[in-house]
C-alpha positions as a printed Julia matrix, in Angstrom:
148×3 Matrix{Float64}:
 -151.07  -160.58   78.89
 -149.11  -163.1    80.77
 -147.4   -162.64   84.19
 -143.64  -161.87   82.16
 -144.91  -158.92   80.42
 -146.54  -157.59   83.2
 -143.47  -157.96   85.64
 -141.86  -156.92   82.52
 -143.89  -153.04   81.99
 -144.0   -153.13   86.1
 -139.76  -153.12   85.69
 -140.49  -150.62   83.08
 -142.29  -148.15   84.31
 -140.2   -148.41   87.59
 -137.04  -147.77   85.56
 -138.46  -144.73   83.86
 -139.83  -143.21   87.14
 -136.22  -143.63   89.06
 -134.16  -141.94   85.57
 -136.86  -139.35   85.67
 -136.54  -138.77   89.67
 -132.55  -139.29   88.75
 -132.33  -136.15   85.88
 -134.67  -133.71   88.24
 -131.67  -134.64   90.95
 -128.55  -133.96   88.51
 -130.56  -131.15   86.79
 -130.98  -129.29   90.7
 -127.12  -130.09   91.04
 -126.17  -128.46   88.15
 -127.79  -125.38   89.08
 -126.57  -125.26   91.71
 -123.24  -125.66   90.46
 -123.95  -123.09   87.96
 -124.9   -120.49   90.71
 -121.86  -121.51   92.94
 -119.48  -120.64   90.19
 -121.44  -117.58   89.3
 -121.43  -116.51   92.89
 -117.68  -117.33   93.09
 -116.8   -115.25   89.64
 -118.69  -112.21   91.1
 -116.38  -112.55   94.0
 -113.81  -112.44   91.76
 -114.7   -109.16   90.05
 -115.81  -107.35   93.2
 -112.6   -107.68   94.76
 -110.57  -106.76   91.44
 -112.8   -104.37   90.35
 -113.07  -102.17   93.66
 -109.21  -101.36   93.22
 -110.13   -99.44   90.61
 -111.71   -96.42   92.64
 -109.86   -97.18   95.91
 -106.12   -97.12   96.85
 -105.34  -100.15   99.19
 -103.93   -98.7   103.01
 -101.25  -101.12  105.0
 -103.88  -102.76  106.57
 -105.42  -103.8   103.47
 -102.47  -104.88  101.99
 -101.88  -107.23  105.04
 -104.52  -108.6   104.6
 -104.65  -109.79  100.73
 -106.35  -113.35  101.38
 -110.1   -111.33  101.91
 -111.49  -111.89   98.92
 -110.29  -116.2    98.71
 -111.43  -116.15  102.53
 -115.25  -115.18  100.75
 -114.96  -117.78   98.07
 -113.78  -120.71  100.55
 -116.6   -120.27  102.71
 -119.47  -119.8    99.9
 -117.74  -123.51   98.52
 -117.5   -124.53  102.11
 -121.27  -123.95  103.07
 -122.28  -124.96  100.44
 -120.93  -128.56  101.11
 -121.75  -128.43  104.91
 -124.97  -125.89  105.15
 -125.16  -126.9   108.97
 -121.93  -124.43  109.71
 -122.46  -120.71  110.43
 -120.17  -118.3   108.5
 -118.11  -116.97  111.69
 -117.0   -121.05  112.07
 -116.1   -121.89  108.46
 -113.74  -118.75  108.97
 -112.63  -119.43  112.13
 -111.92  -122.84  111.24
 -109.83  -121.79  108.12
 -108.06  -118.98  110.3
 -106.96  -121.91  112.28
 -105.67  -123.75  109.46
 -103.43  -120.82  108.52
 -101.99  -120.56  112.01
 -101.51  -123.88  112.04
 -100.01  -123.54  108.16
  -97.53  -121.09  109.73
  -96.83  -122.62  112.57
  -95.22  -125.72  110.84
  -93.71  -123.52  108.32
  -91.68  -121.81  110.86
  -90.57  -124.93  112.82
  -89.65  -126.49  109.38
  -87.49  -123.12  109.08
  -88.8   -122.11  105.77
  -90.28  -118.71  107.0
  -90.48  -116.54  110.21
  -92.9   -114.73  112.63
  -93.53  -111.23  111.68
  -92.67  -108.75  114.44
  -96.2   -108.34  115.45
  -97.27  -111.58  115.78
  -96.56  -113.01  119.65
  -95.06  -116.99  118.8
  -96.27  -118.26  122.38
 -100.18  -116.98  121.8
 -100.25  -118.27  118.16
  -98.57  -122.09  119.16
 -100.97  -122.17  122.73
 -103.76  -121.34  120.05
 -102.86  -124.07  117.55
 -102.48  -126.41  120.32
 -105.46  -125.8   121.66
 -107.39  -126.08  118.25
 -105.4   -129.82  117.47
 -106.67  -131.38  121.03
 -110.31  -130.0   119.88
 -110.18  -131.1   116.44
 -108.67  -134.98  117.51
 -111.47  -134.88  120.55
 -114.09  -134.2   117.41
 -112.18  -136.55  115.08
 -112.4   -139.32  117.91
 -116.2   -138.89  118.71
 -116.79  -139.33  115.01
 -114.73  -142.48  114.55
 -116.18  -144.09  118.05
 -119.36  -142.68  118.25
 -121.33  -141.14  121.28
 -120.31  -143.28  123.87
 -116.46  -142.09  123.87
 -117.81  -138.66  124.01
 -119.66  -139.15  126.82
 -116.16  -140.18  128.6
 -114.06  -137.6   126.59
């Protein structure tokens, strides 16, 4: 055999090793996916199907979002497994607040009487210097942090 066909079955038998190594990879993602989804459709069910022995109180009914709070943070660590539970929620929480609070300056809804305006906008404010101080460390690296 000369040197091209053995550089040639050398290529060859590379090739086939990395698509082999390559369809174990997409065959664990799609599992995965496969379990996400089921996990999310059971979700789904559970927080449909409970209604049907329970009556919802005003509490409950104030707070409708529980069950999409569950599936966002399944998806969510899922994609970043490093995050606990309690700061994918608190995280999305903040979102909200900060959904609401734009939504009221824009003047397309209002506070509801229970909520106190001052706490919720010191809150958000708060959360937007933390979240820019984070966004700046990642963009500039350890060194501004140390300064920061």
């Amino acid at each position: 055999m000369d040197f091209i066909g053995l550089a040639g079955l050398i290529v060859g038998i590379a090739a086939l090793i990395v698509a082999i190594c390559g369809i174990r990879d997409v065959r664990d993602q799609v599992r995965l996916l496969v379990e996400l989804q089921r996990n999310l459709a059971f979700s789904k069910v559970l927080h449909k199907m409970v209604w049907r022995f329970v009556d919802p109180t005003k509490e409950t009914e104030a707070q409708r979002g529980i069950g999409e709070m569950q599936q966002y943070t399944m998806l969510a660590r899922v994609t970043e497994p490093d995050k606990t539970l309690d700061s994918v929620q608190e995280s999305a929480s903040k979102e909200v607040l900060s959904l609401a609070k734009e939504m009221v300056s824009r003047g397309v809804a209002t506070w509801k009487p229970d909520v106190d305006e001052d706490v919720v906008r010191e809150m958000v404010k708060s959360w937007q210097s933390e979240k820019n101080s984070e966004l700046l460390k990642s963009i500039f690296g350890k060194r501004l942090g140390s300064i920061l």
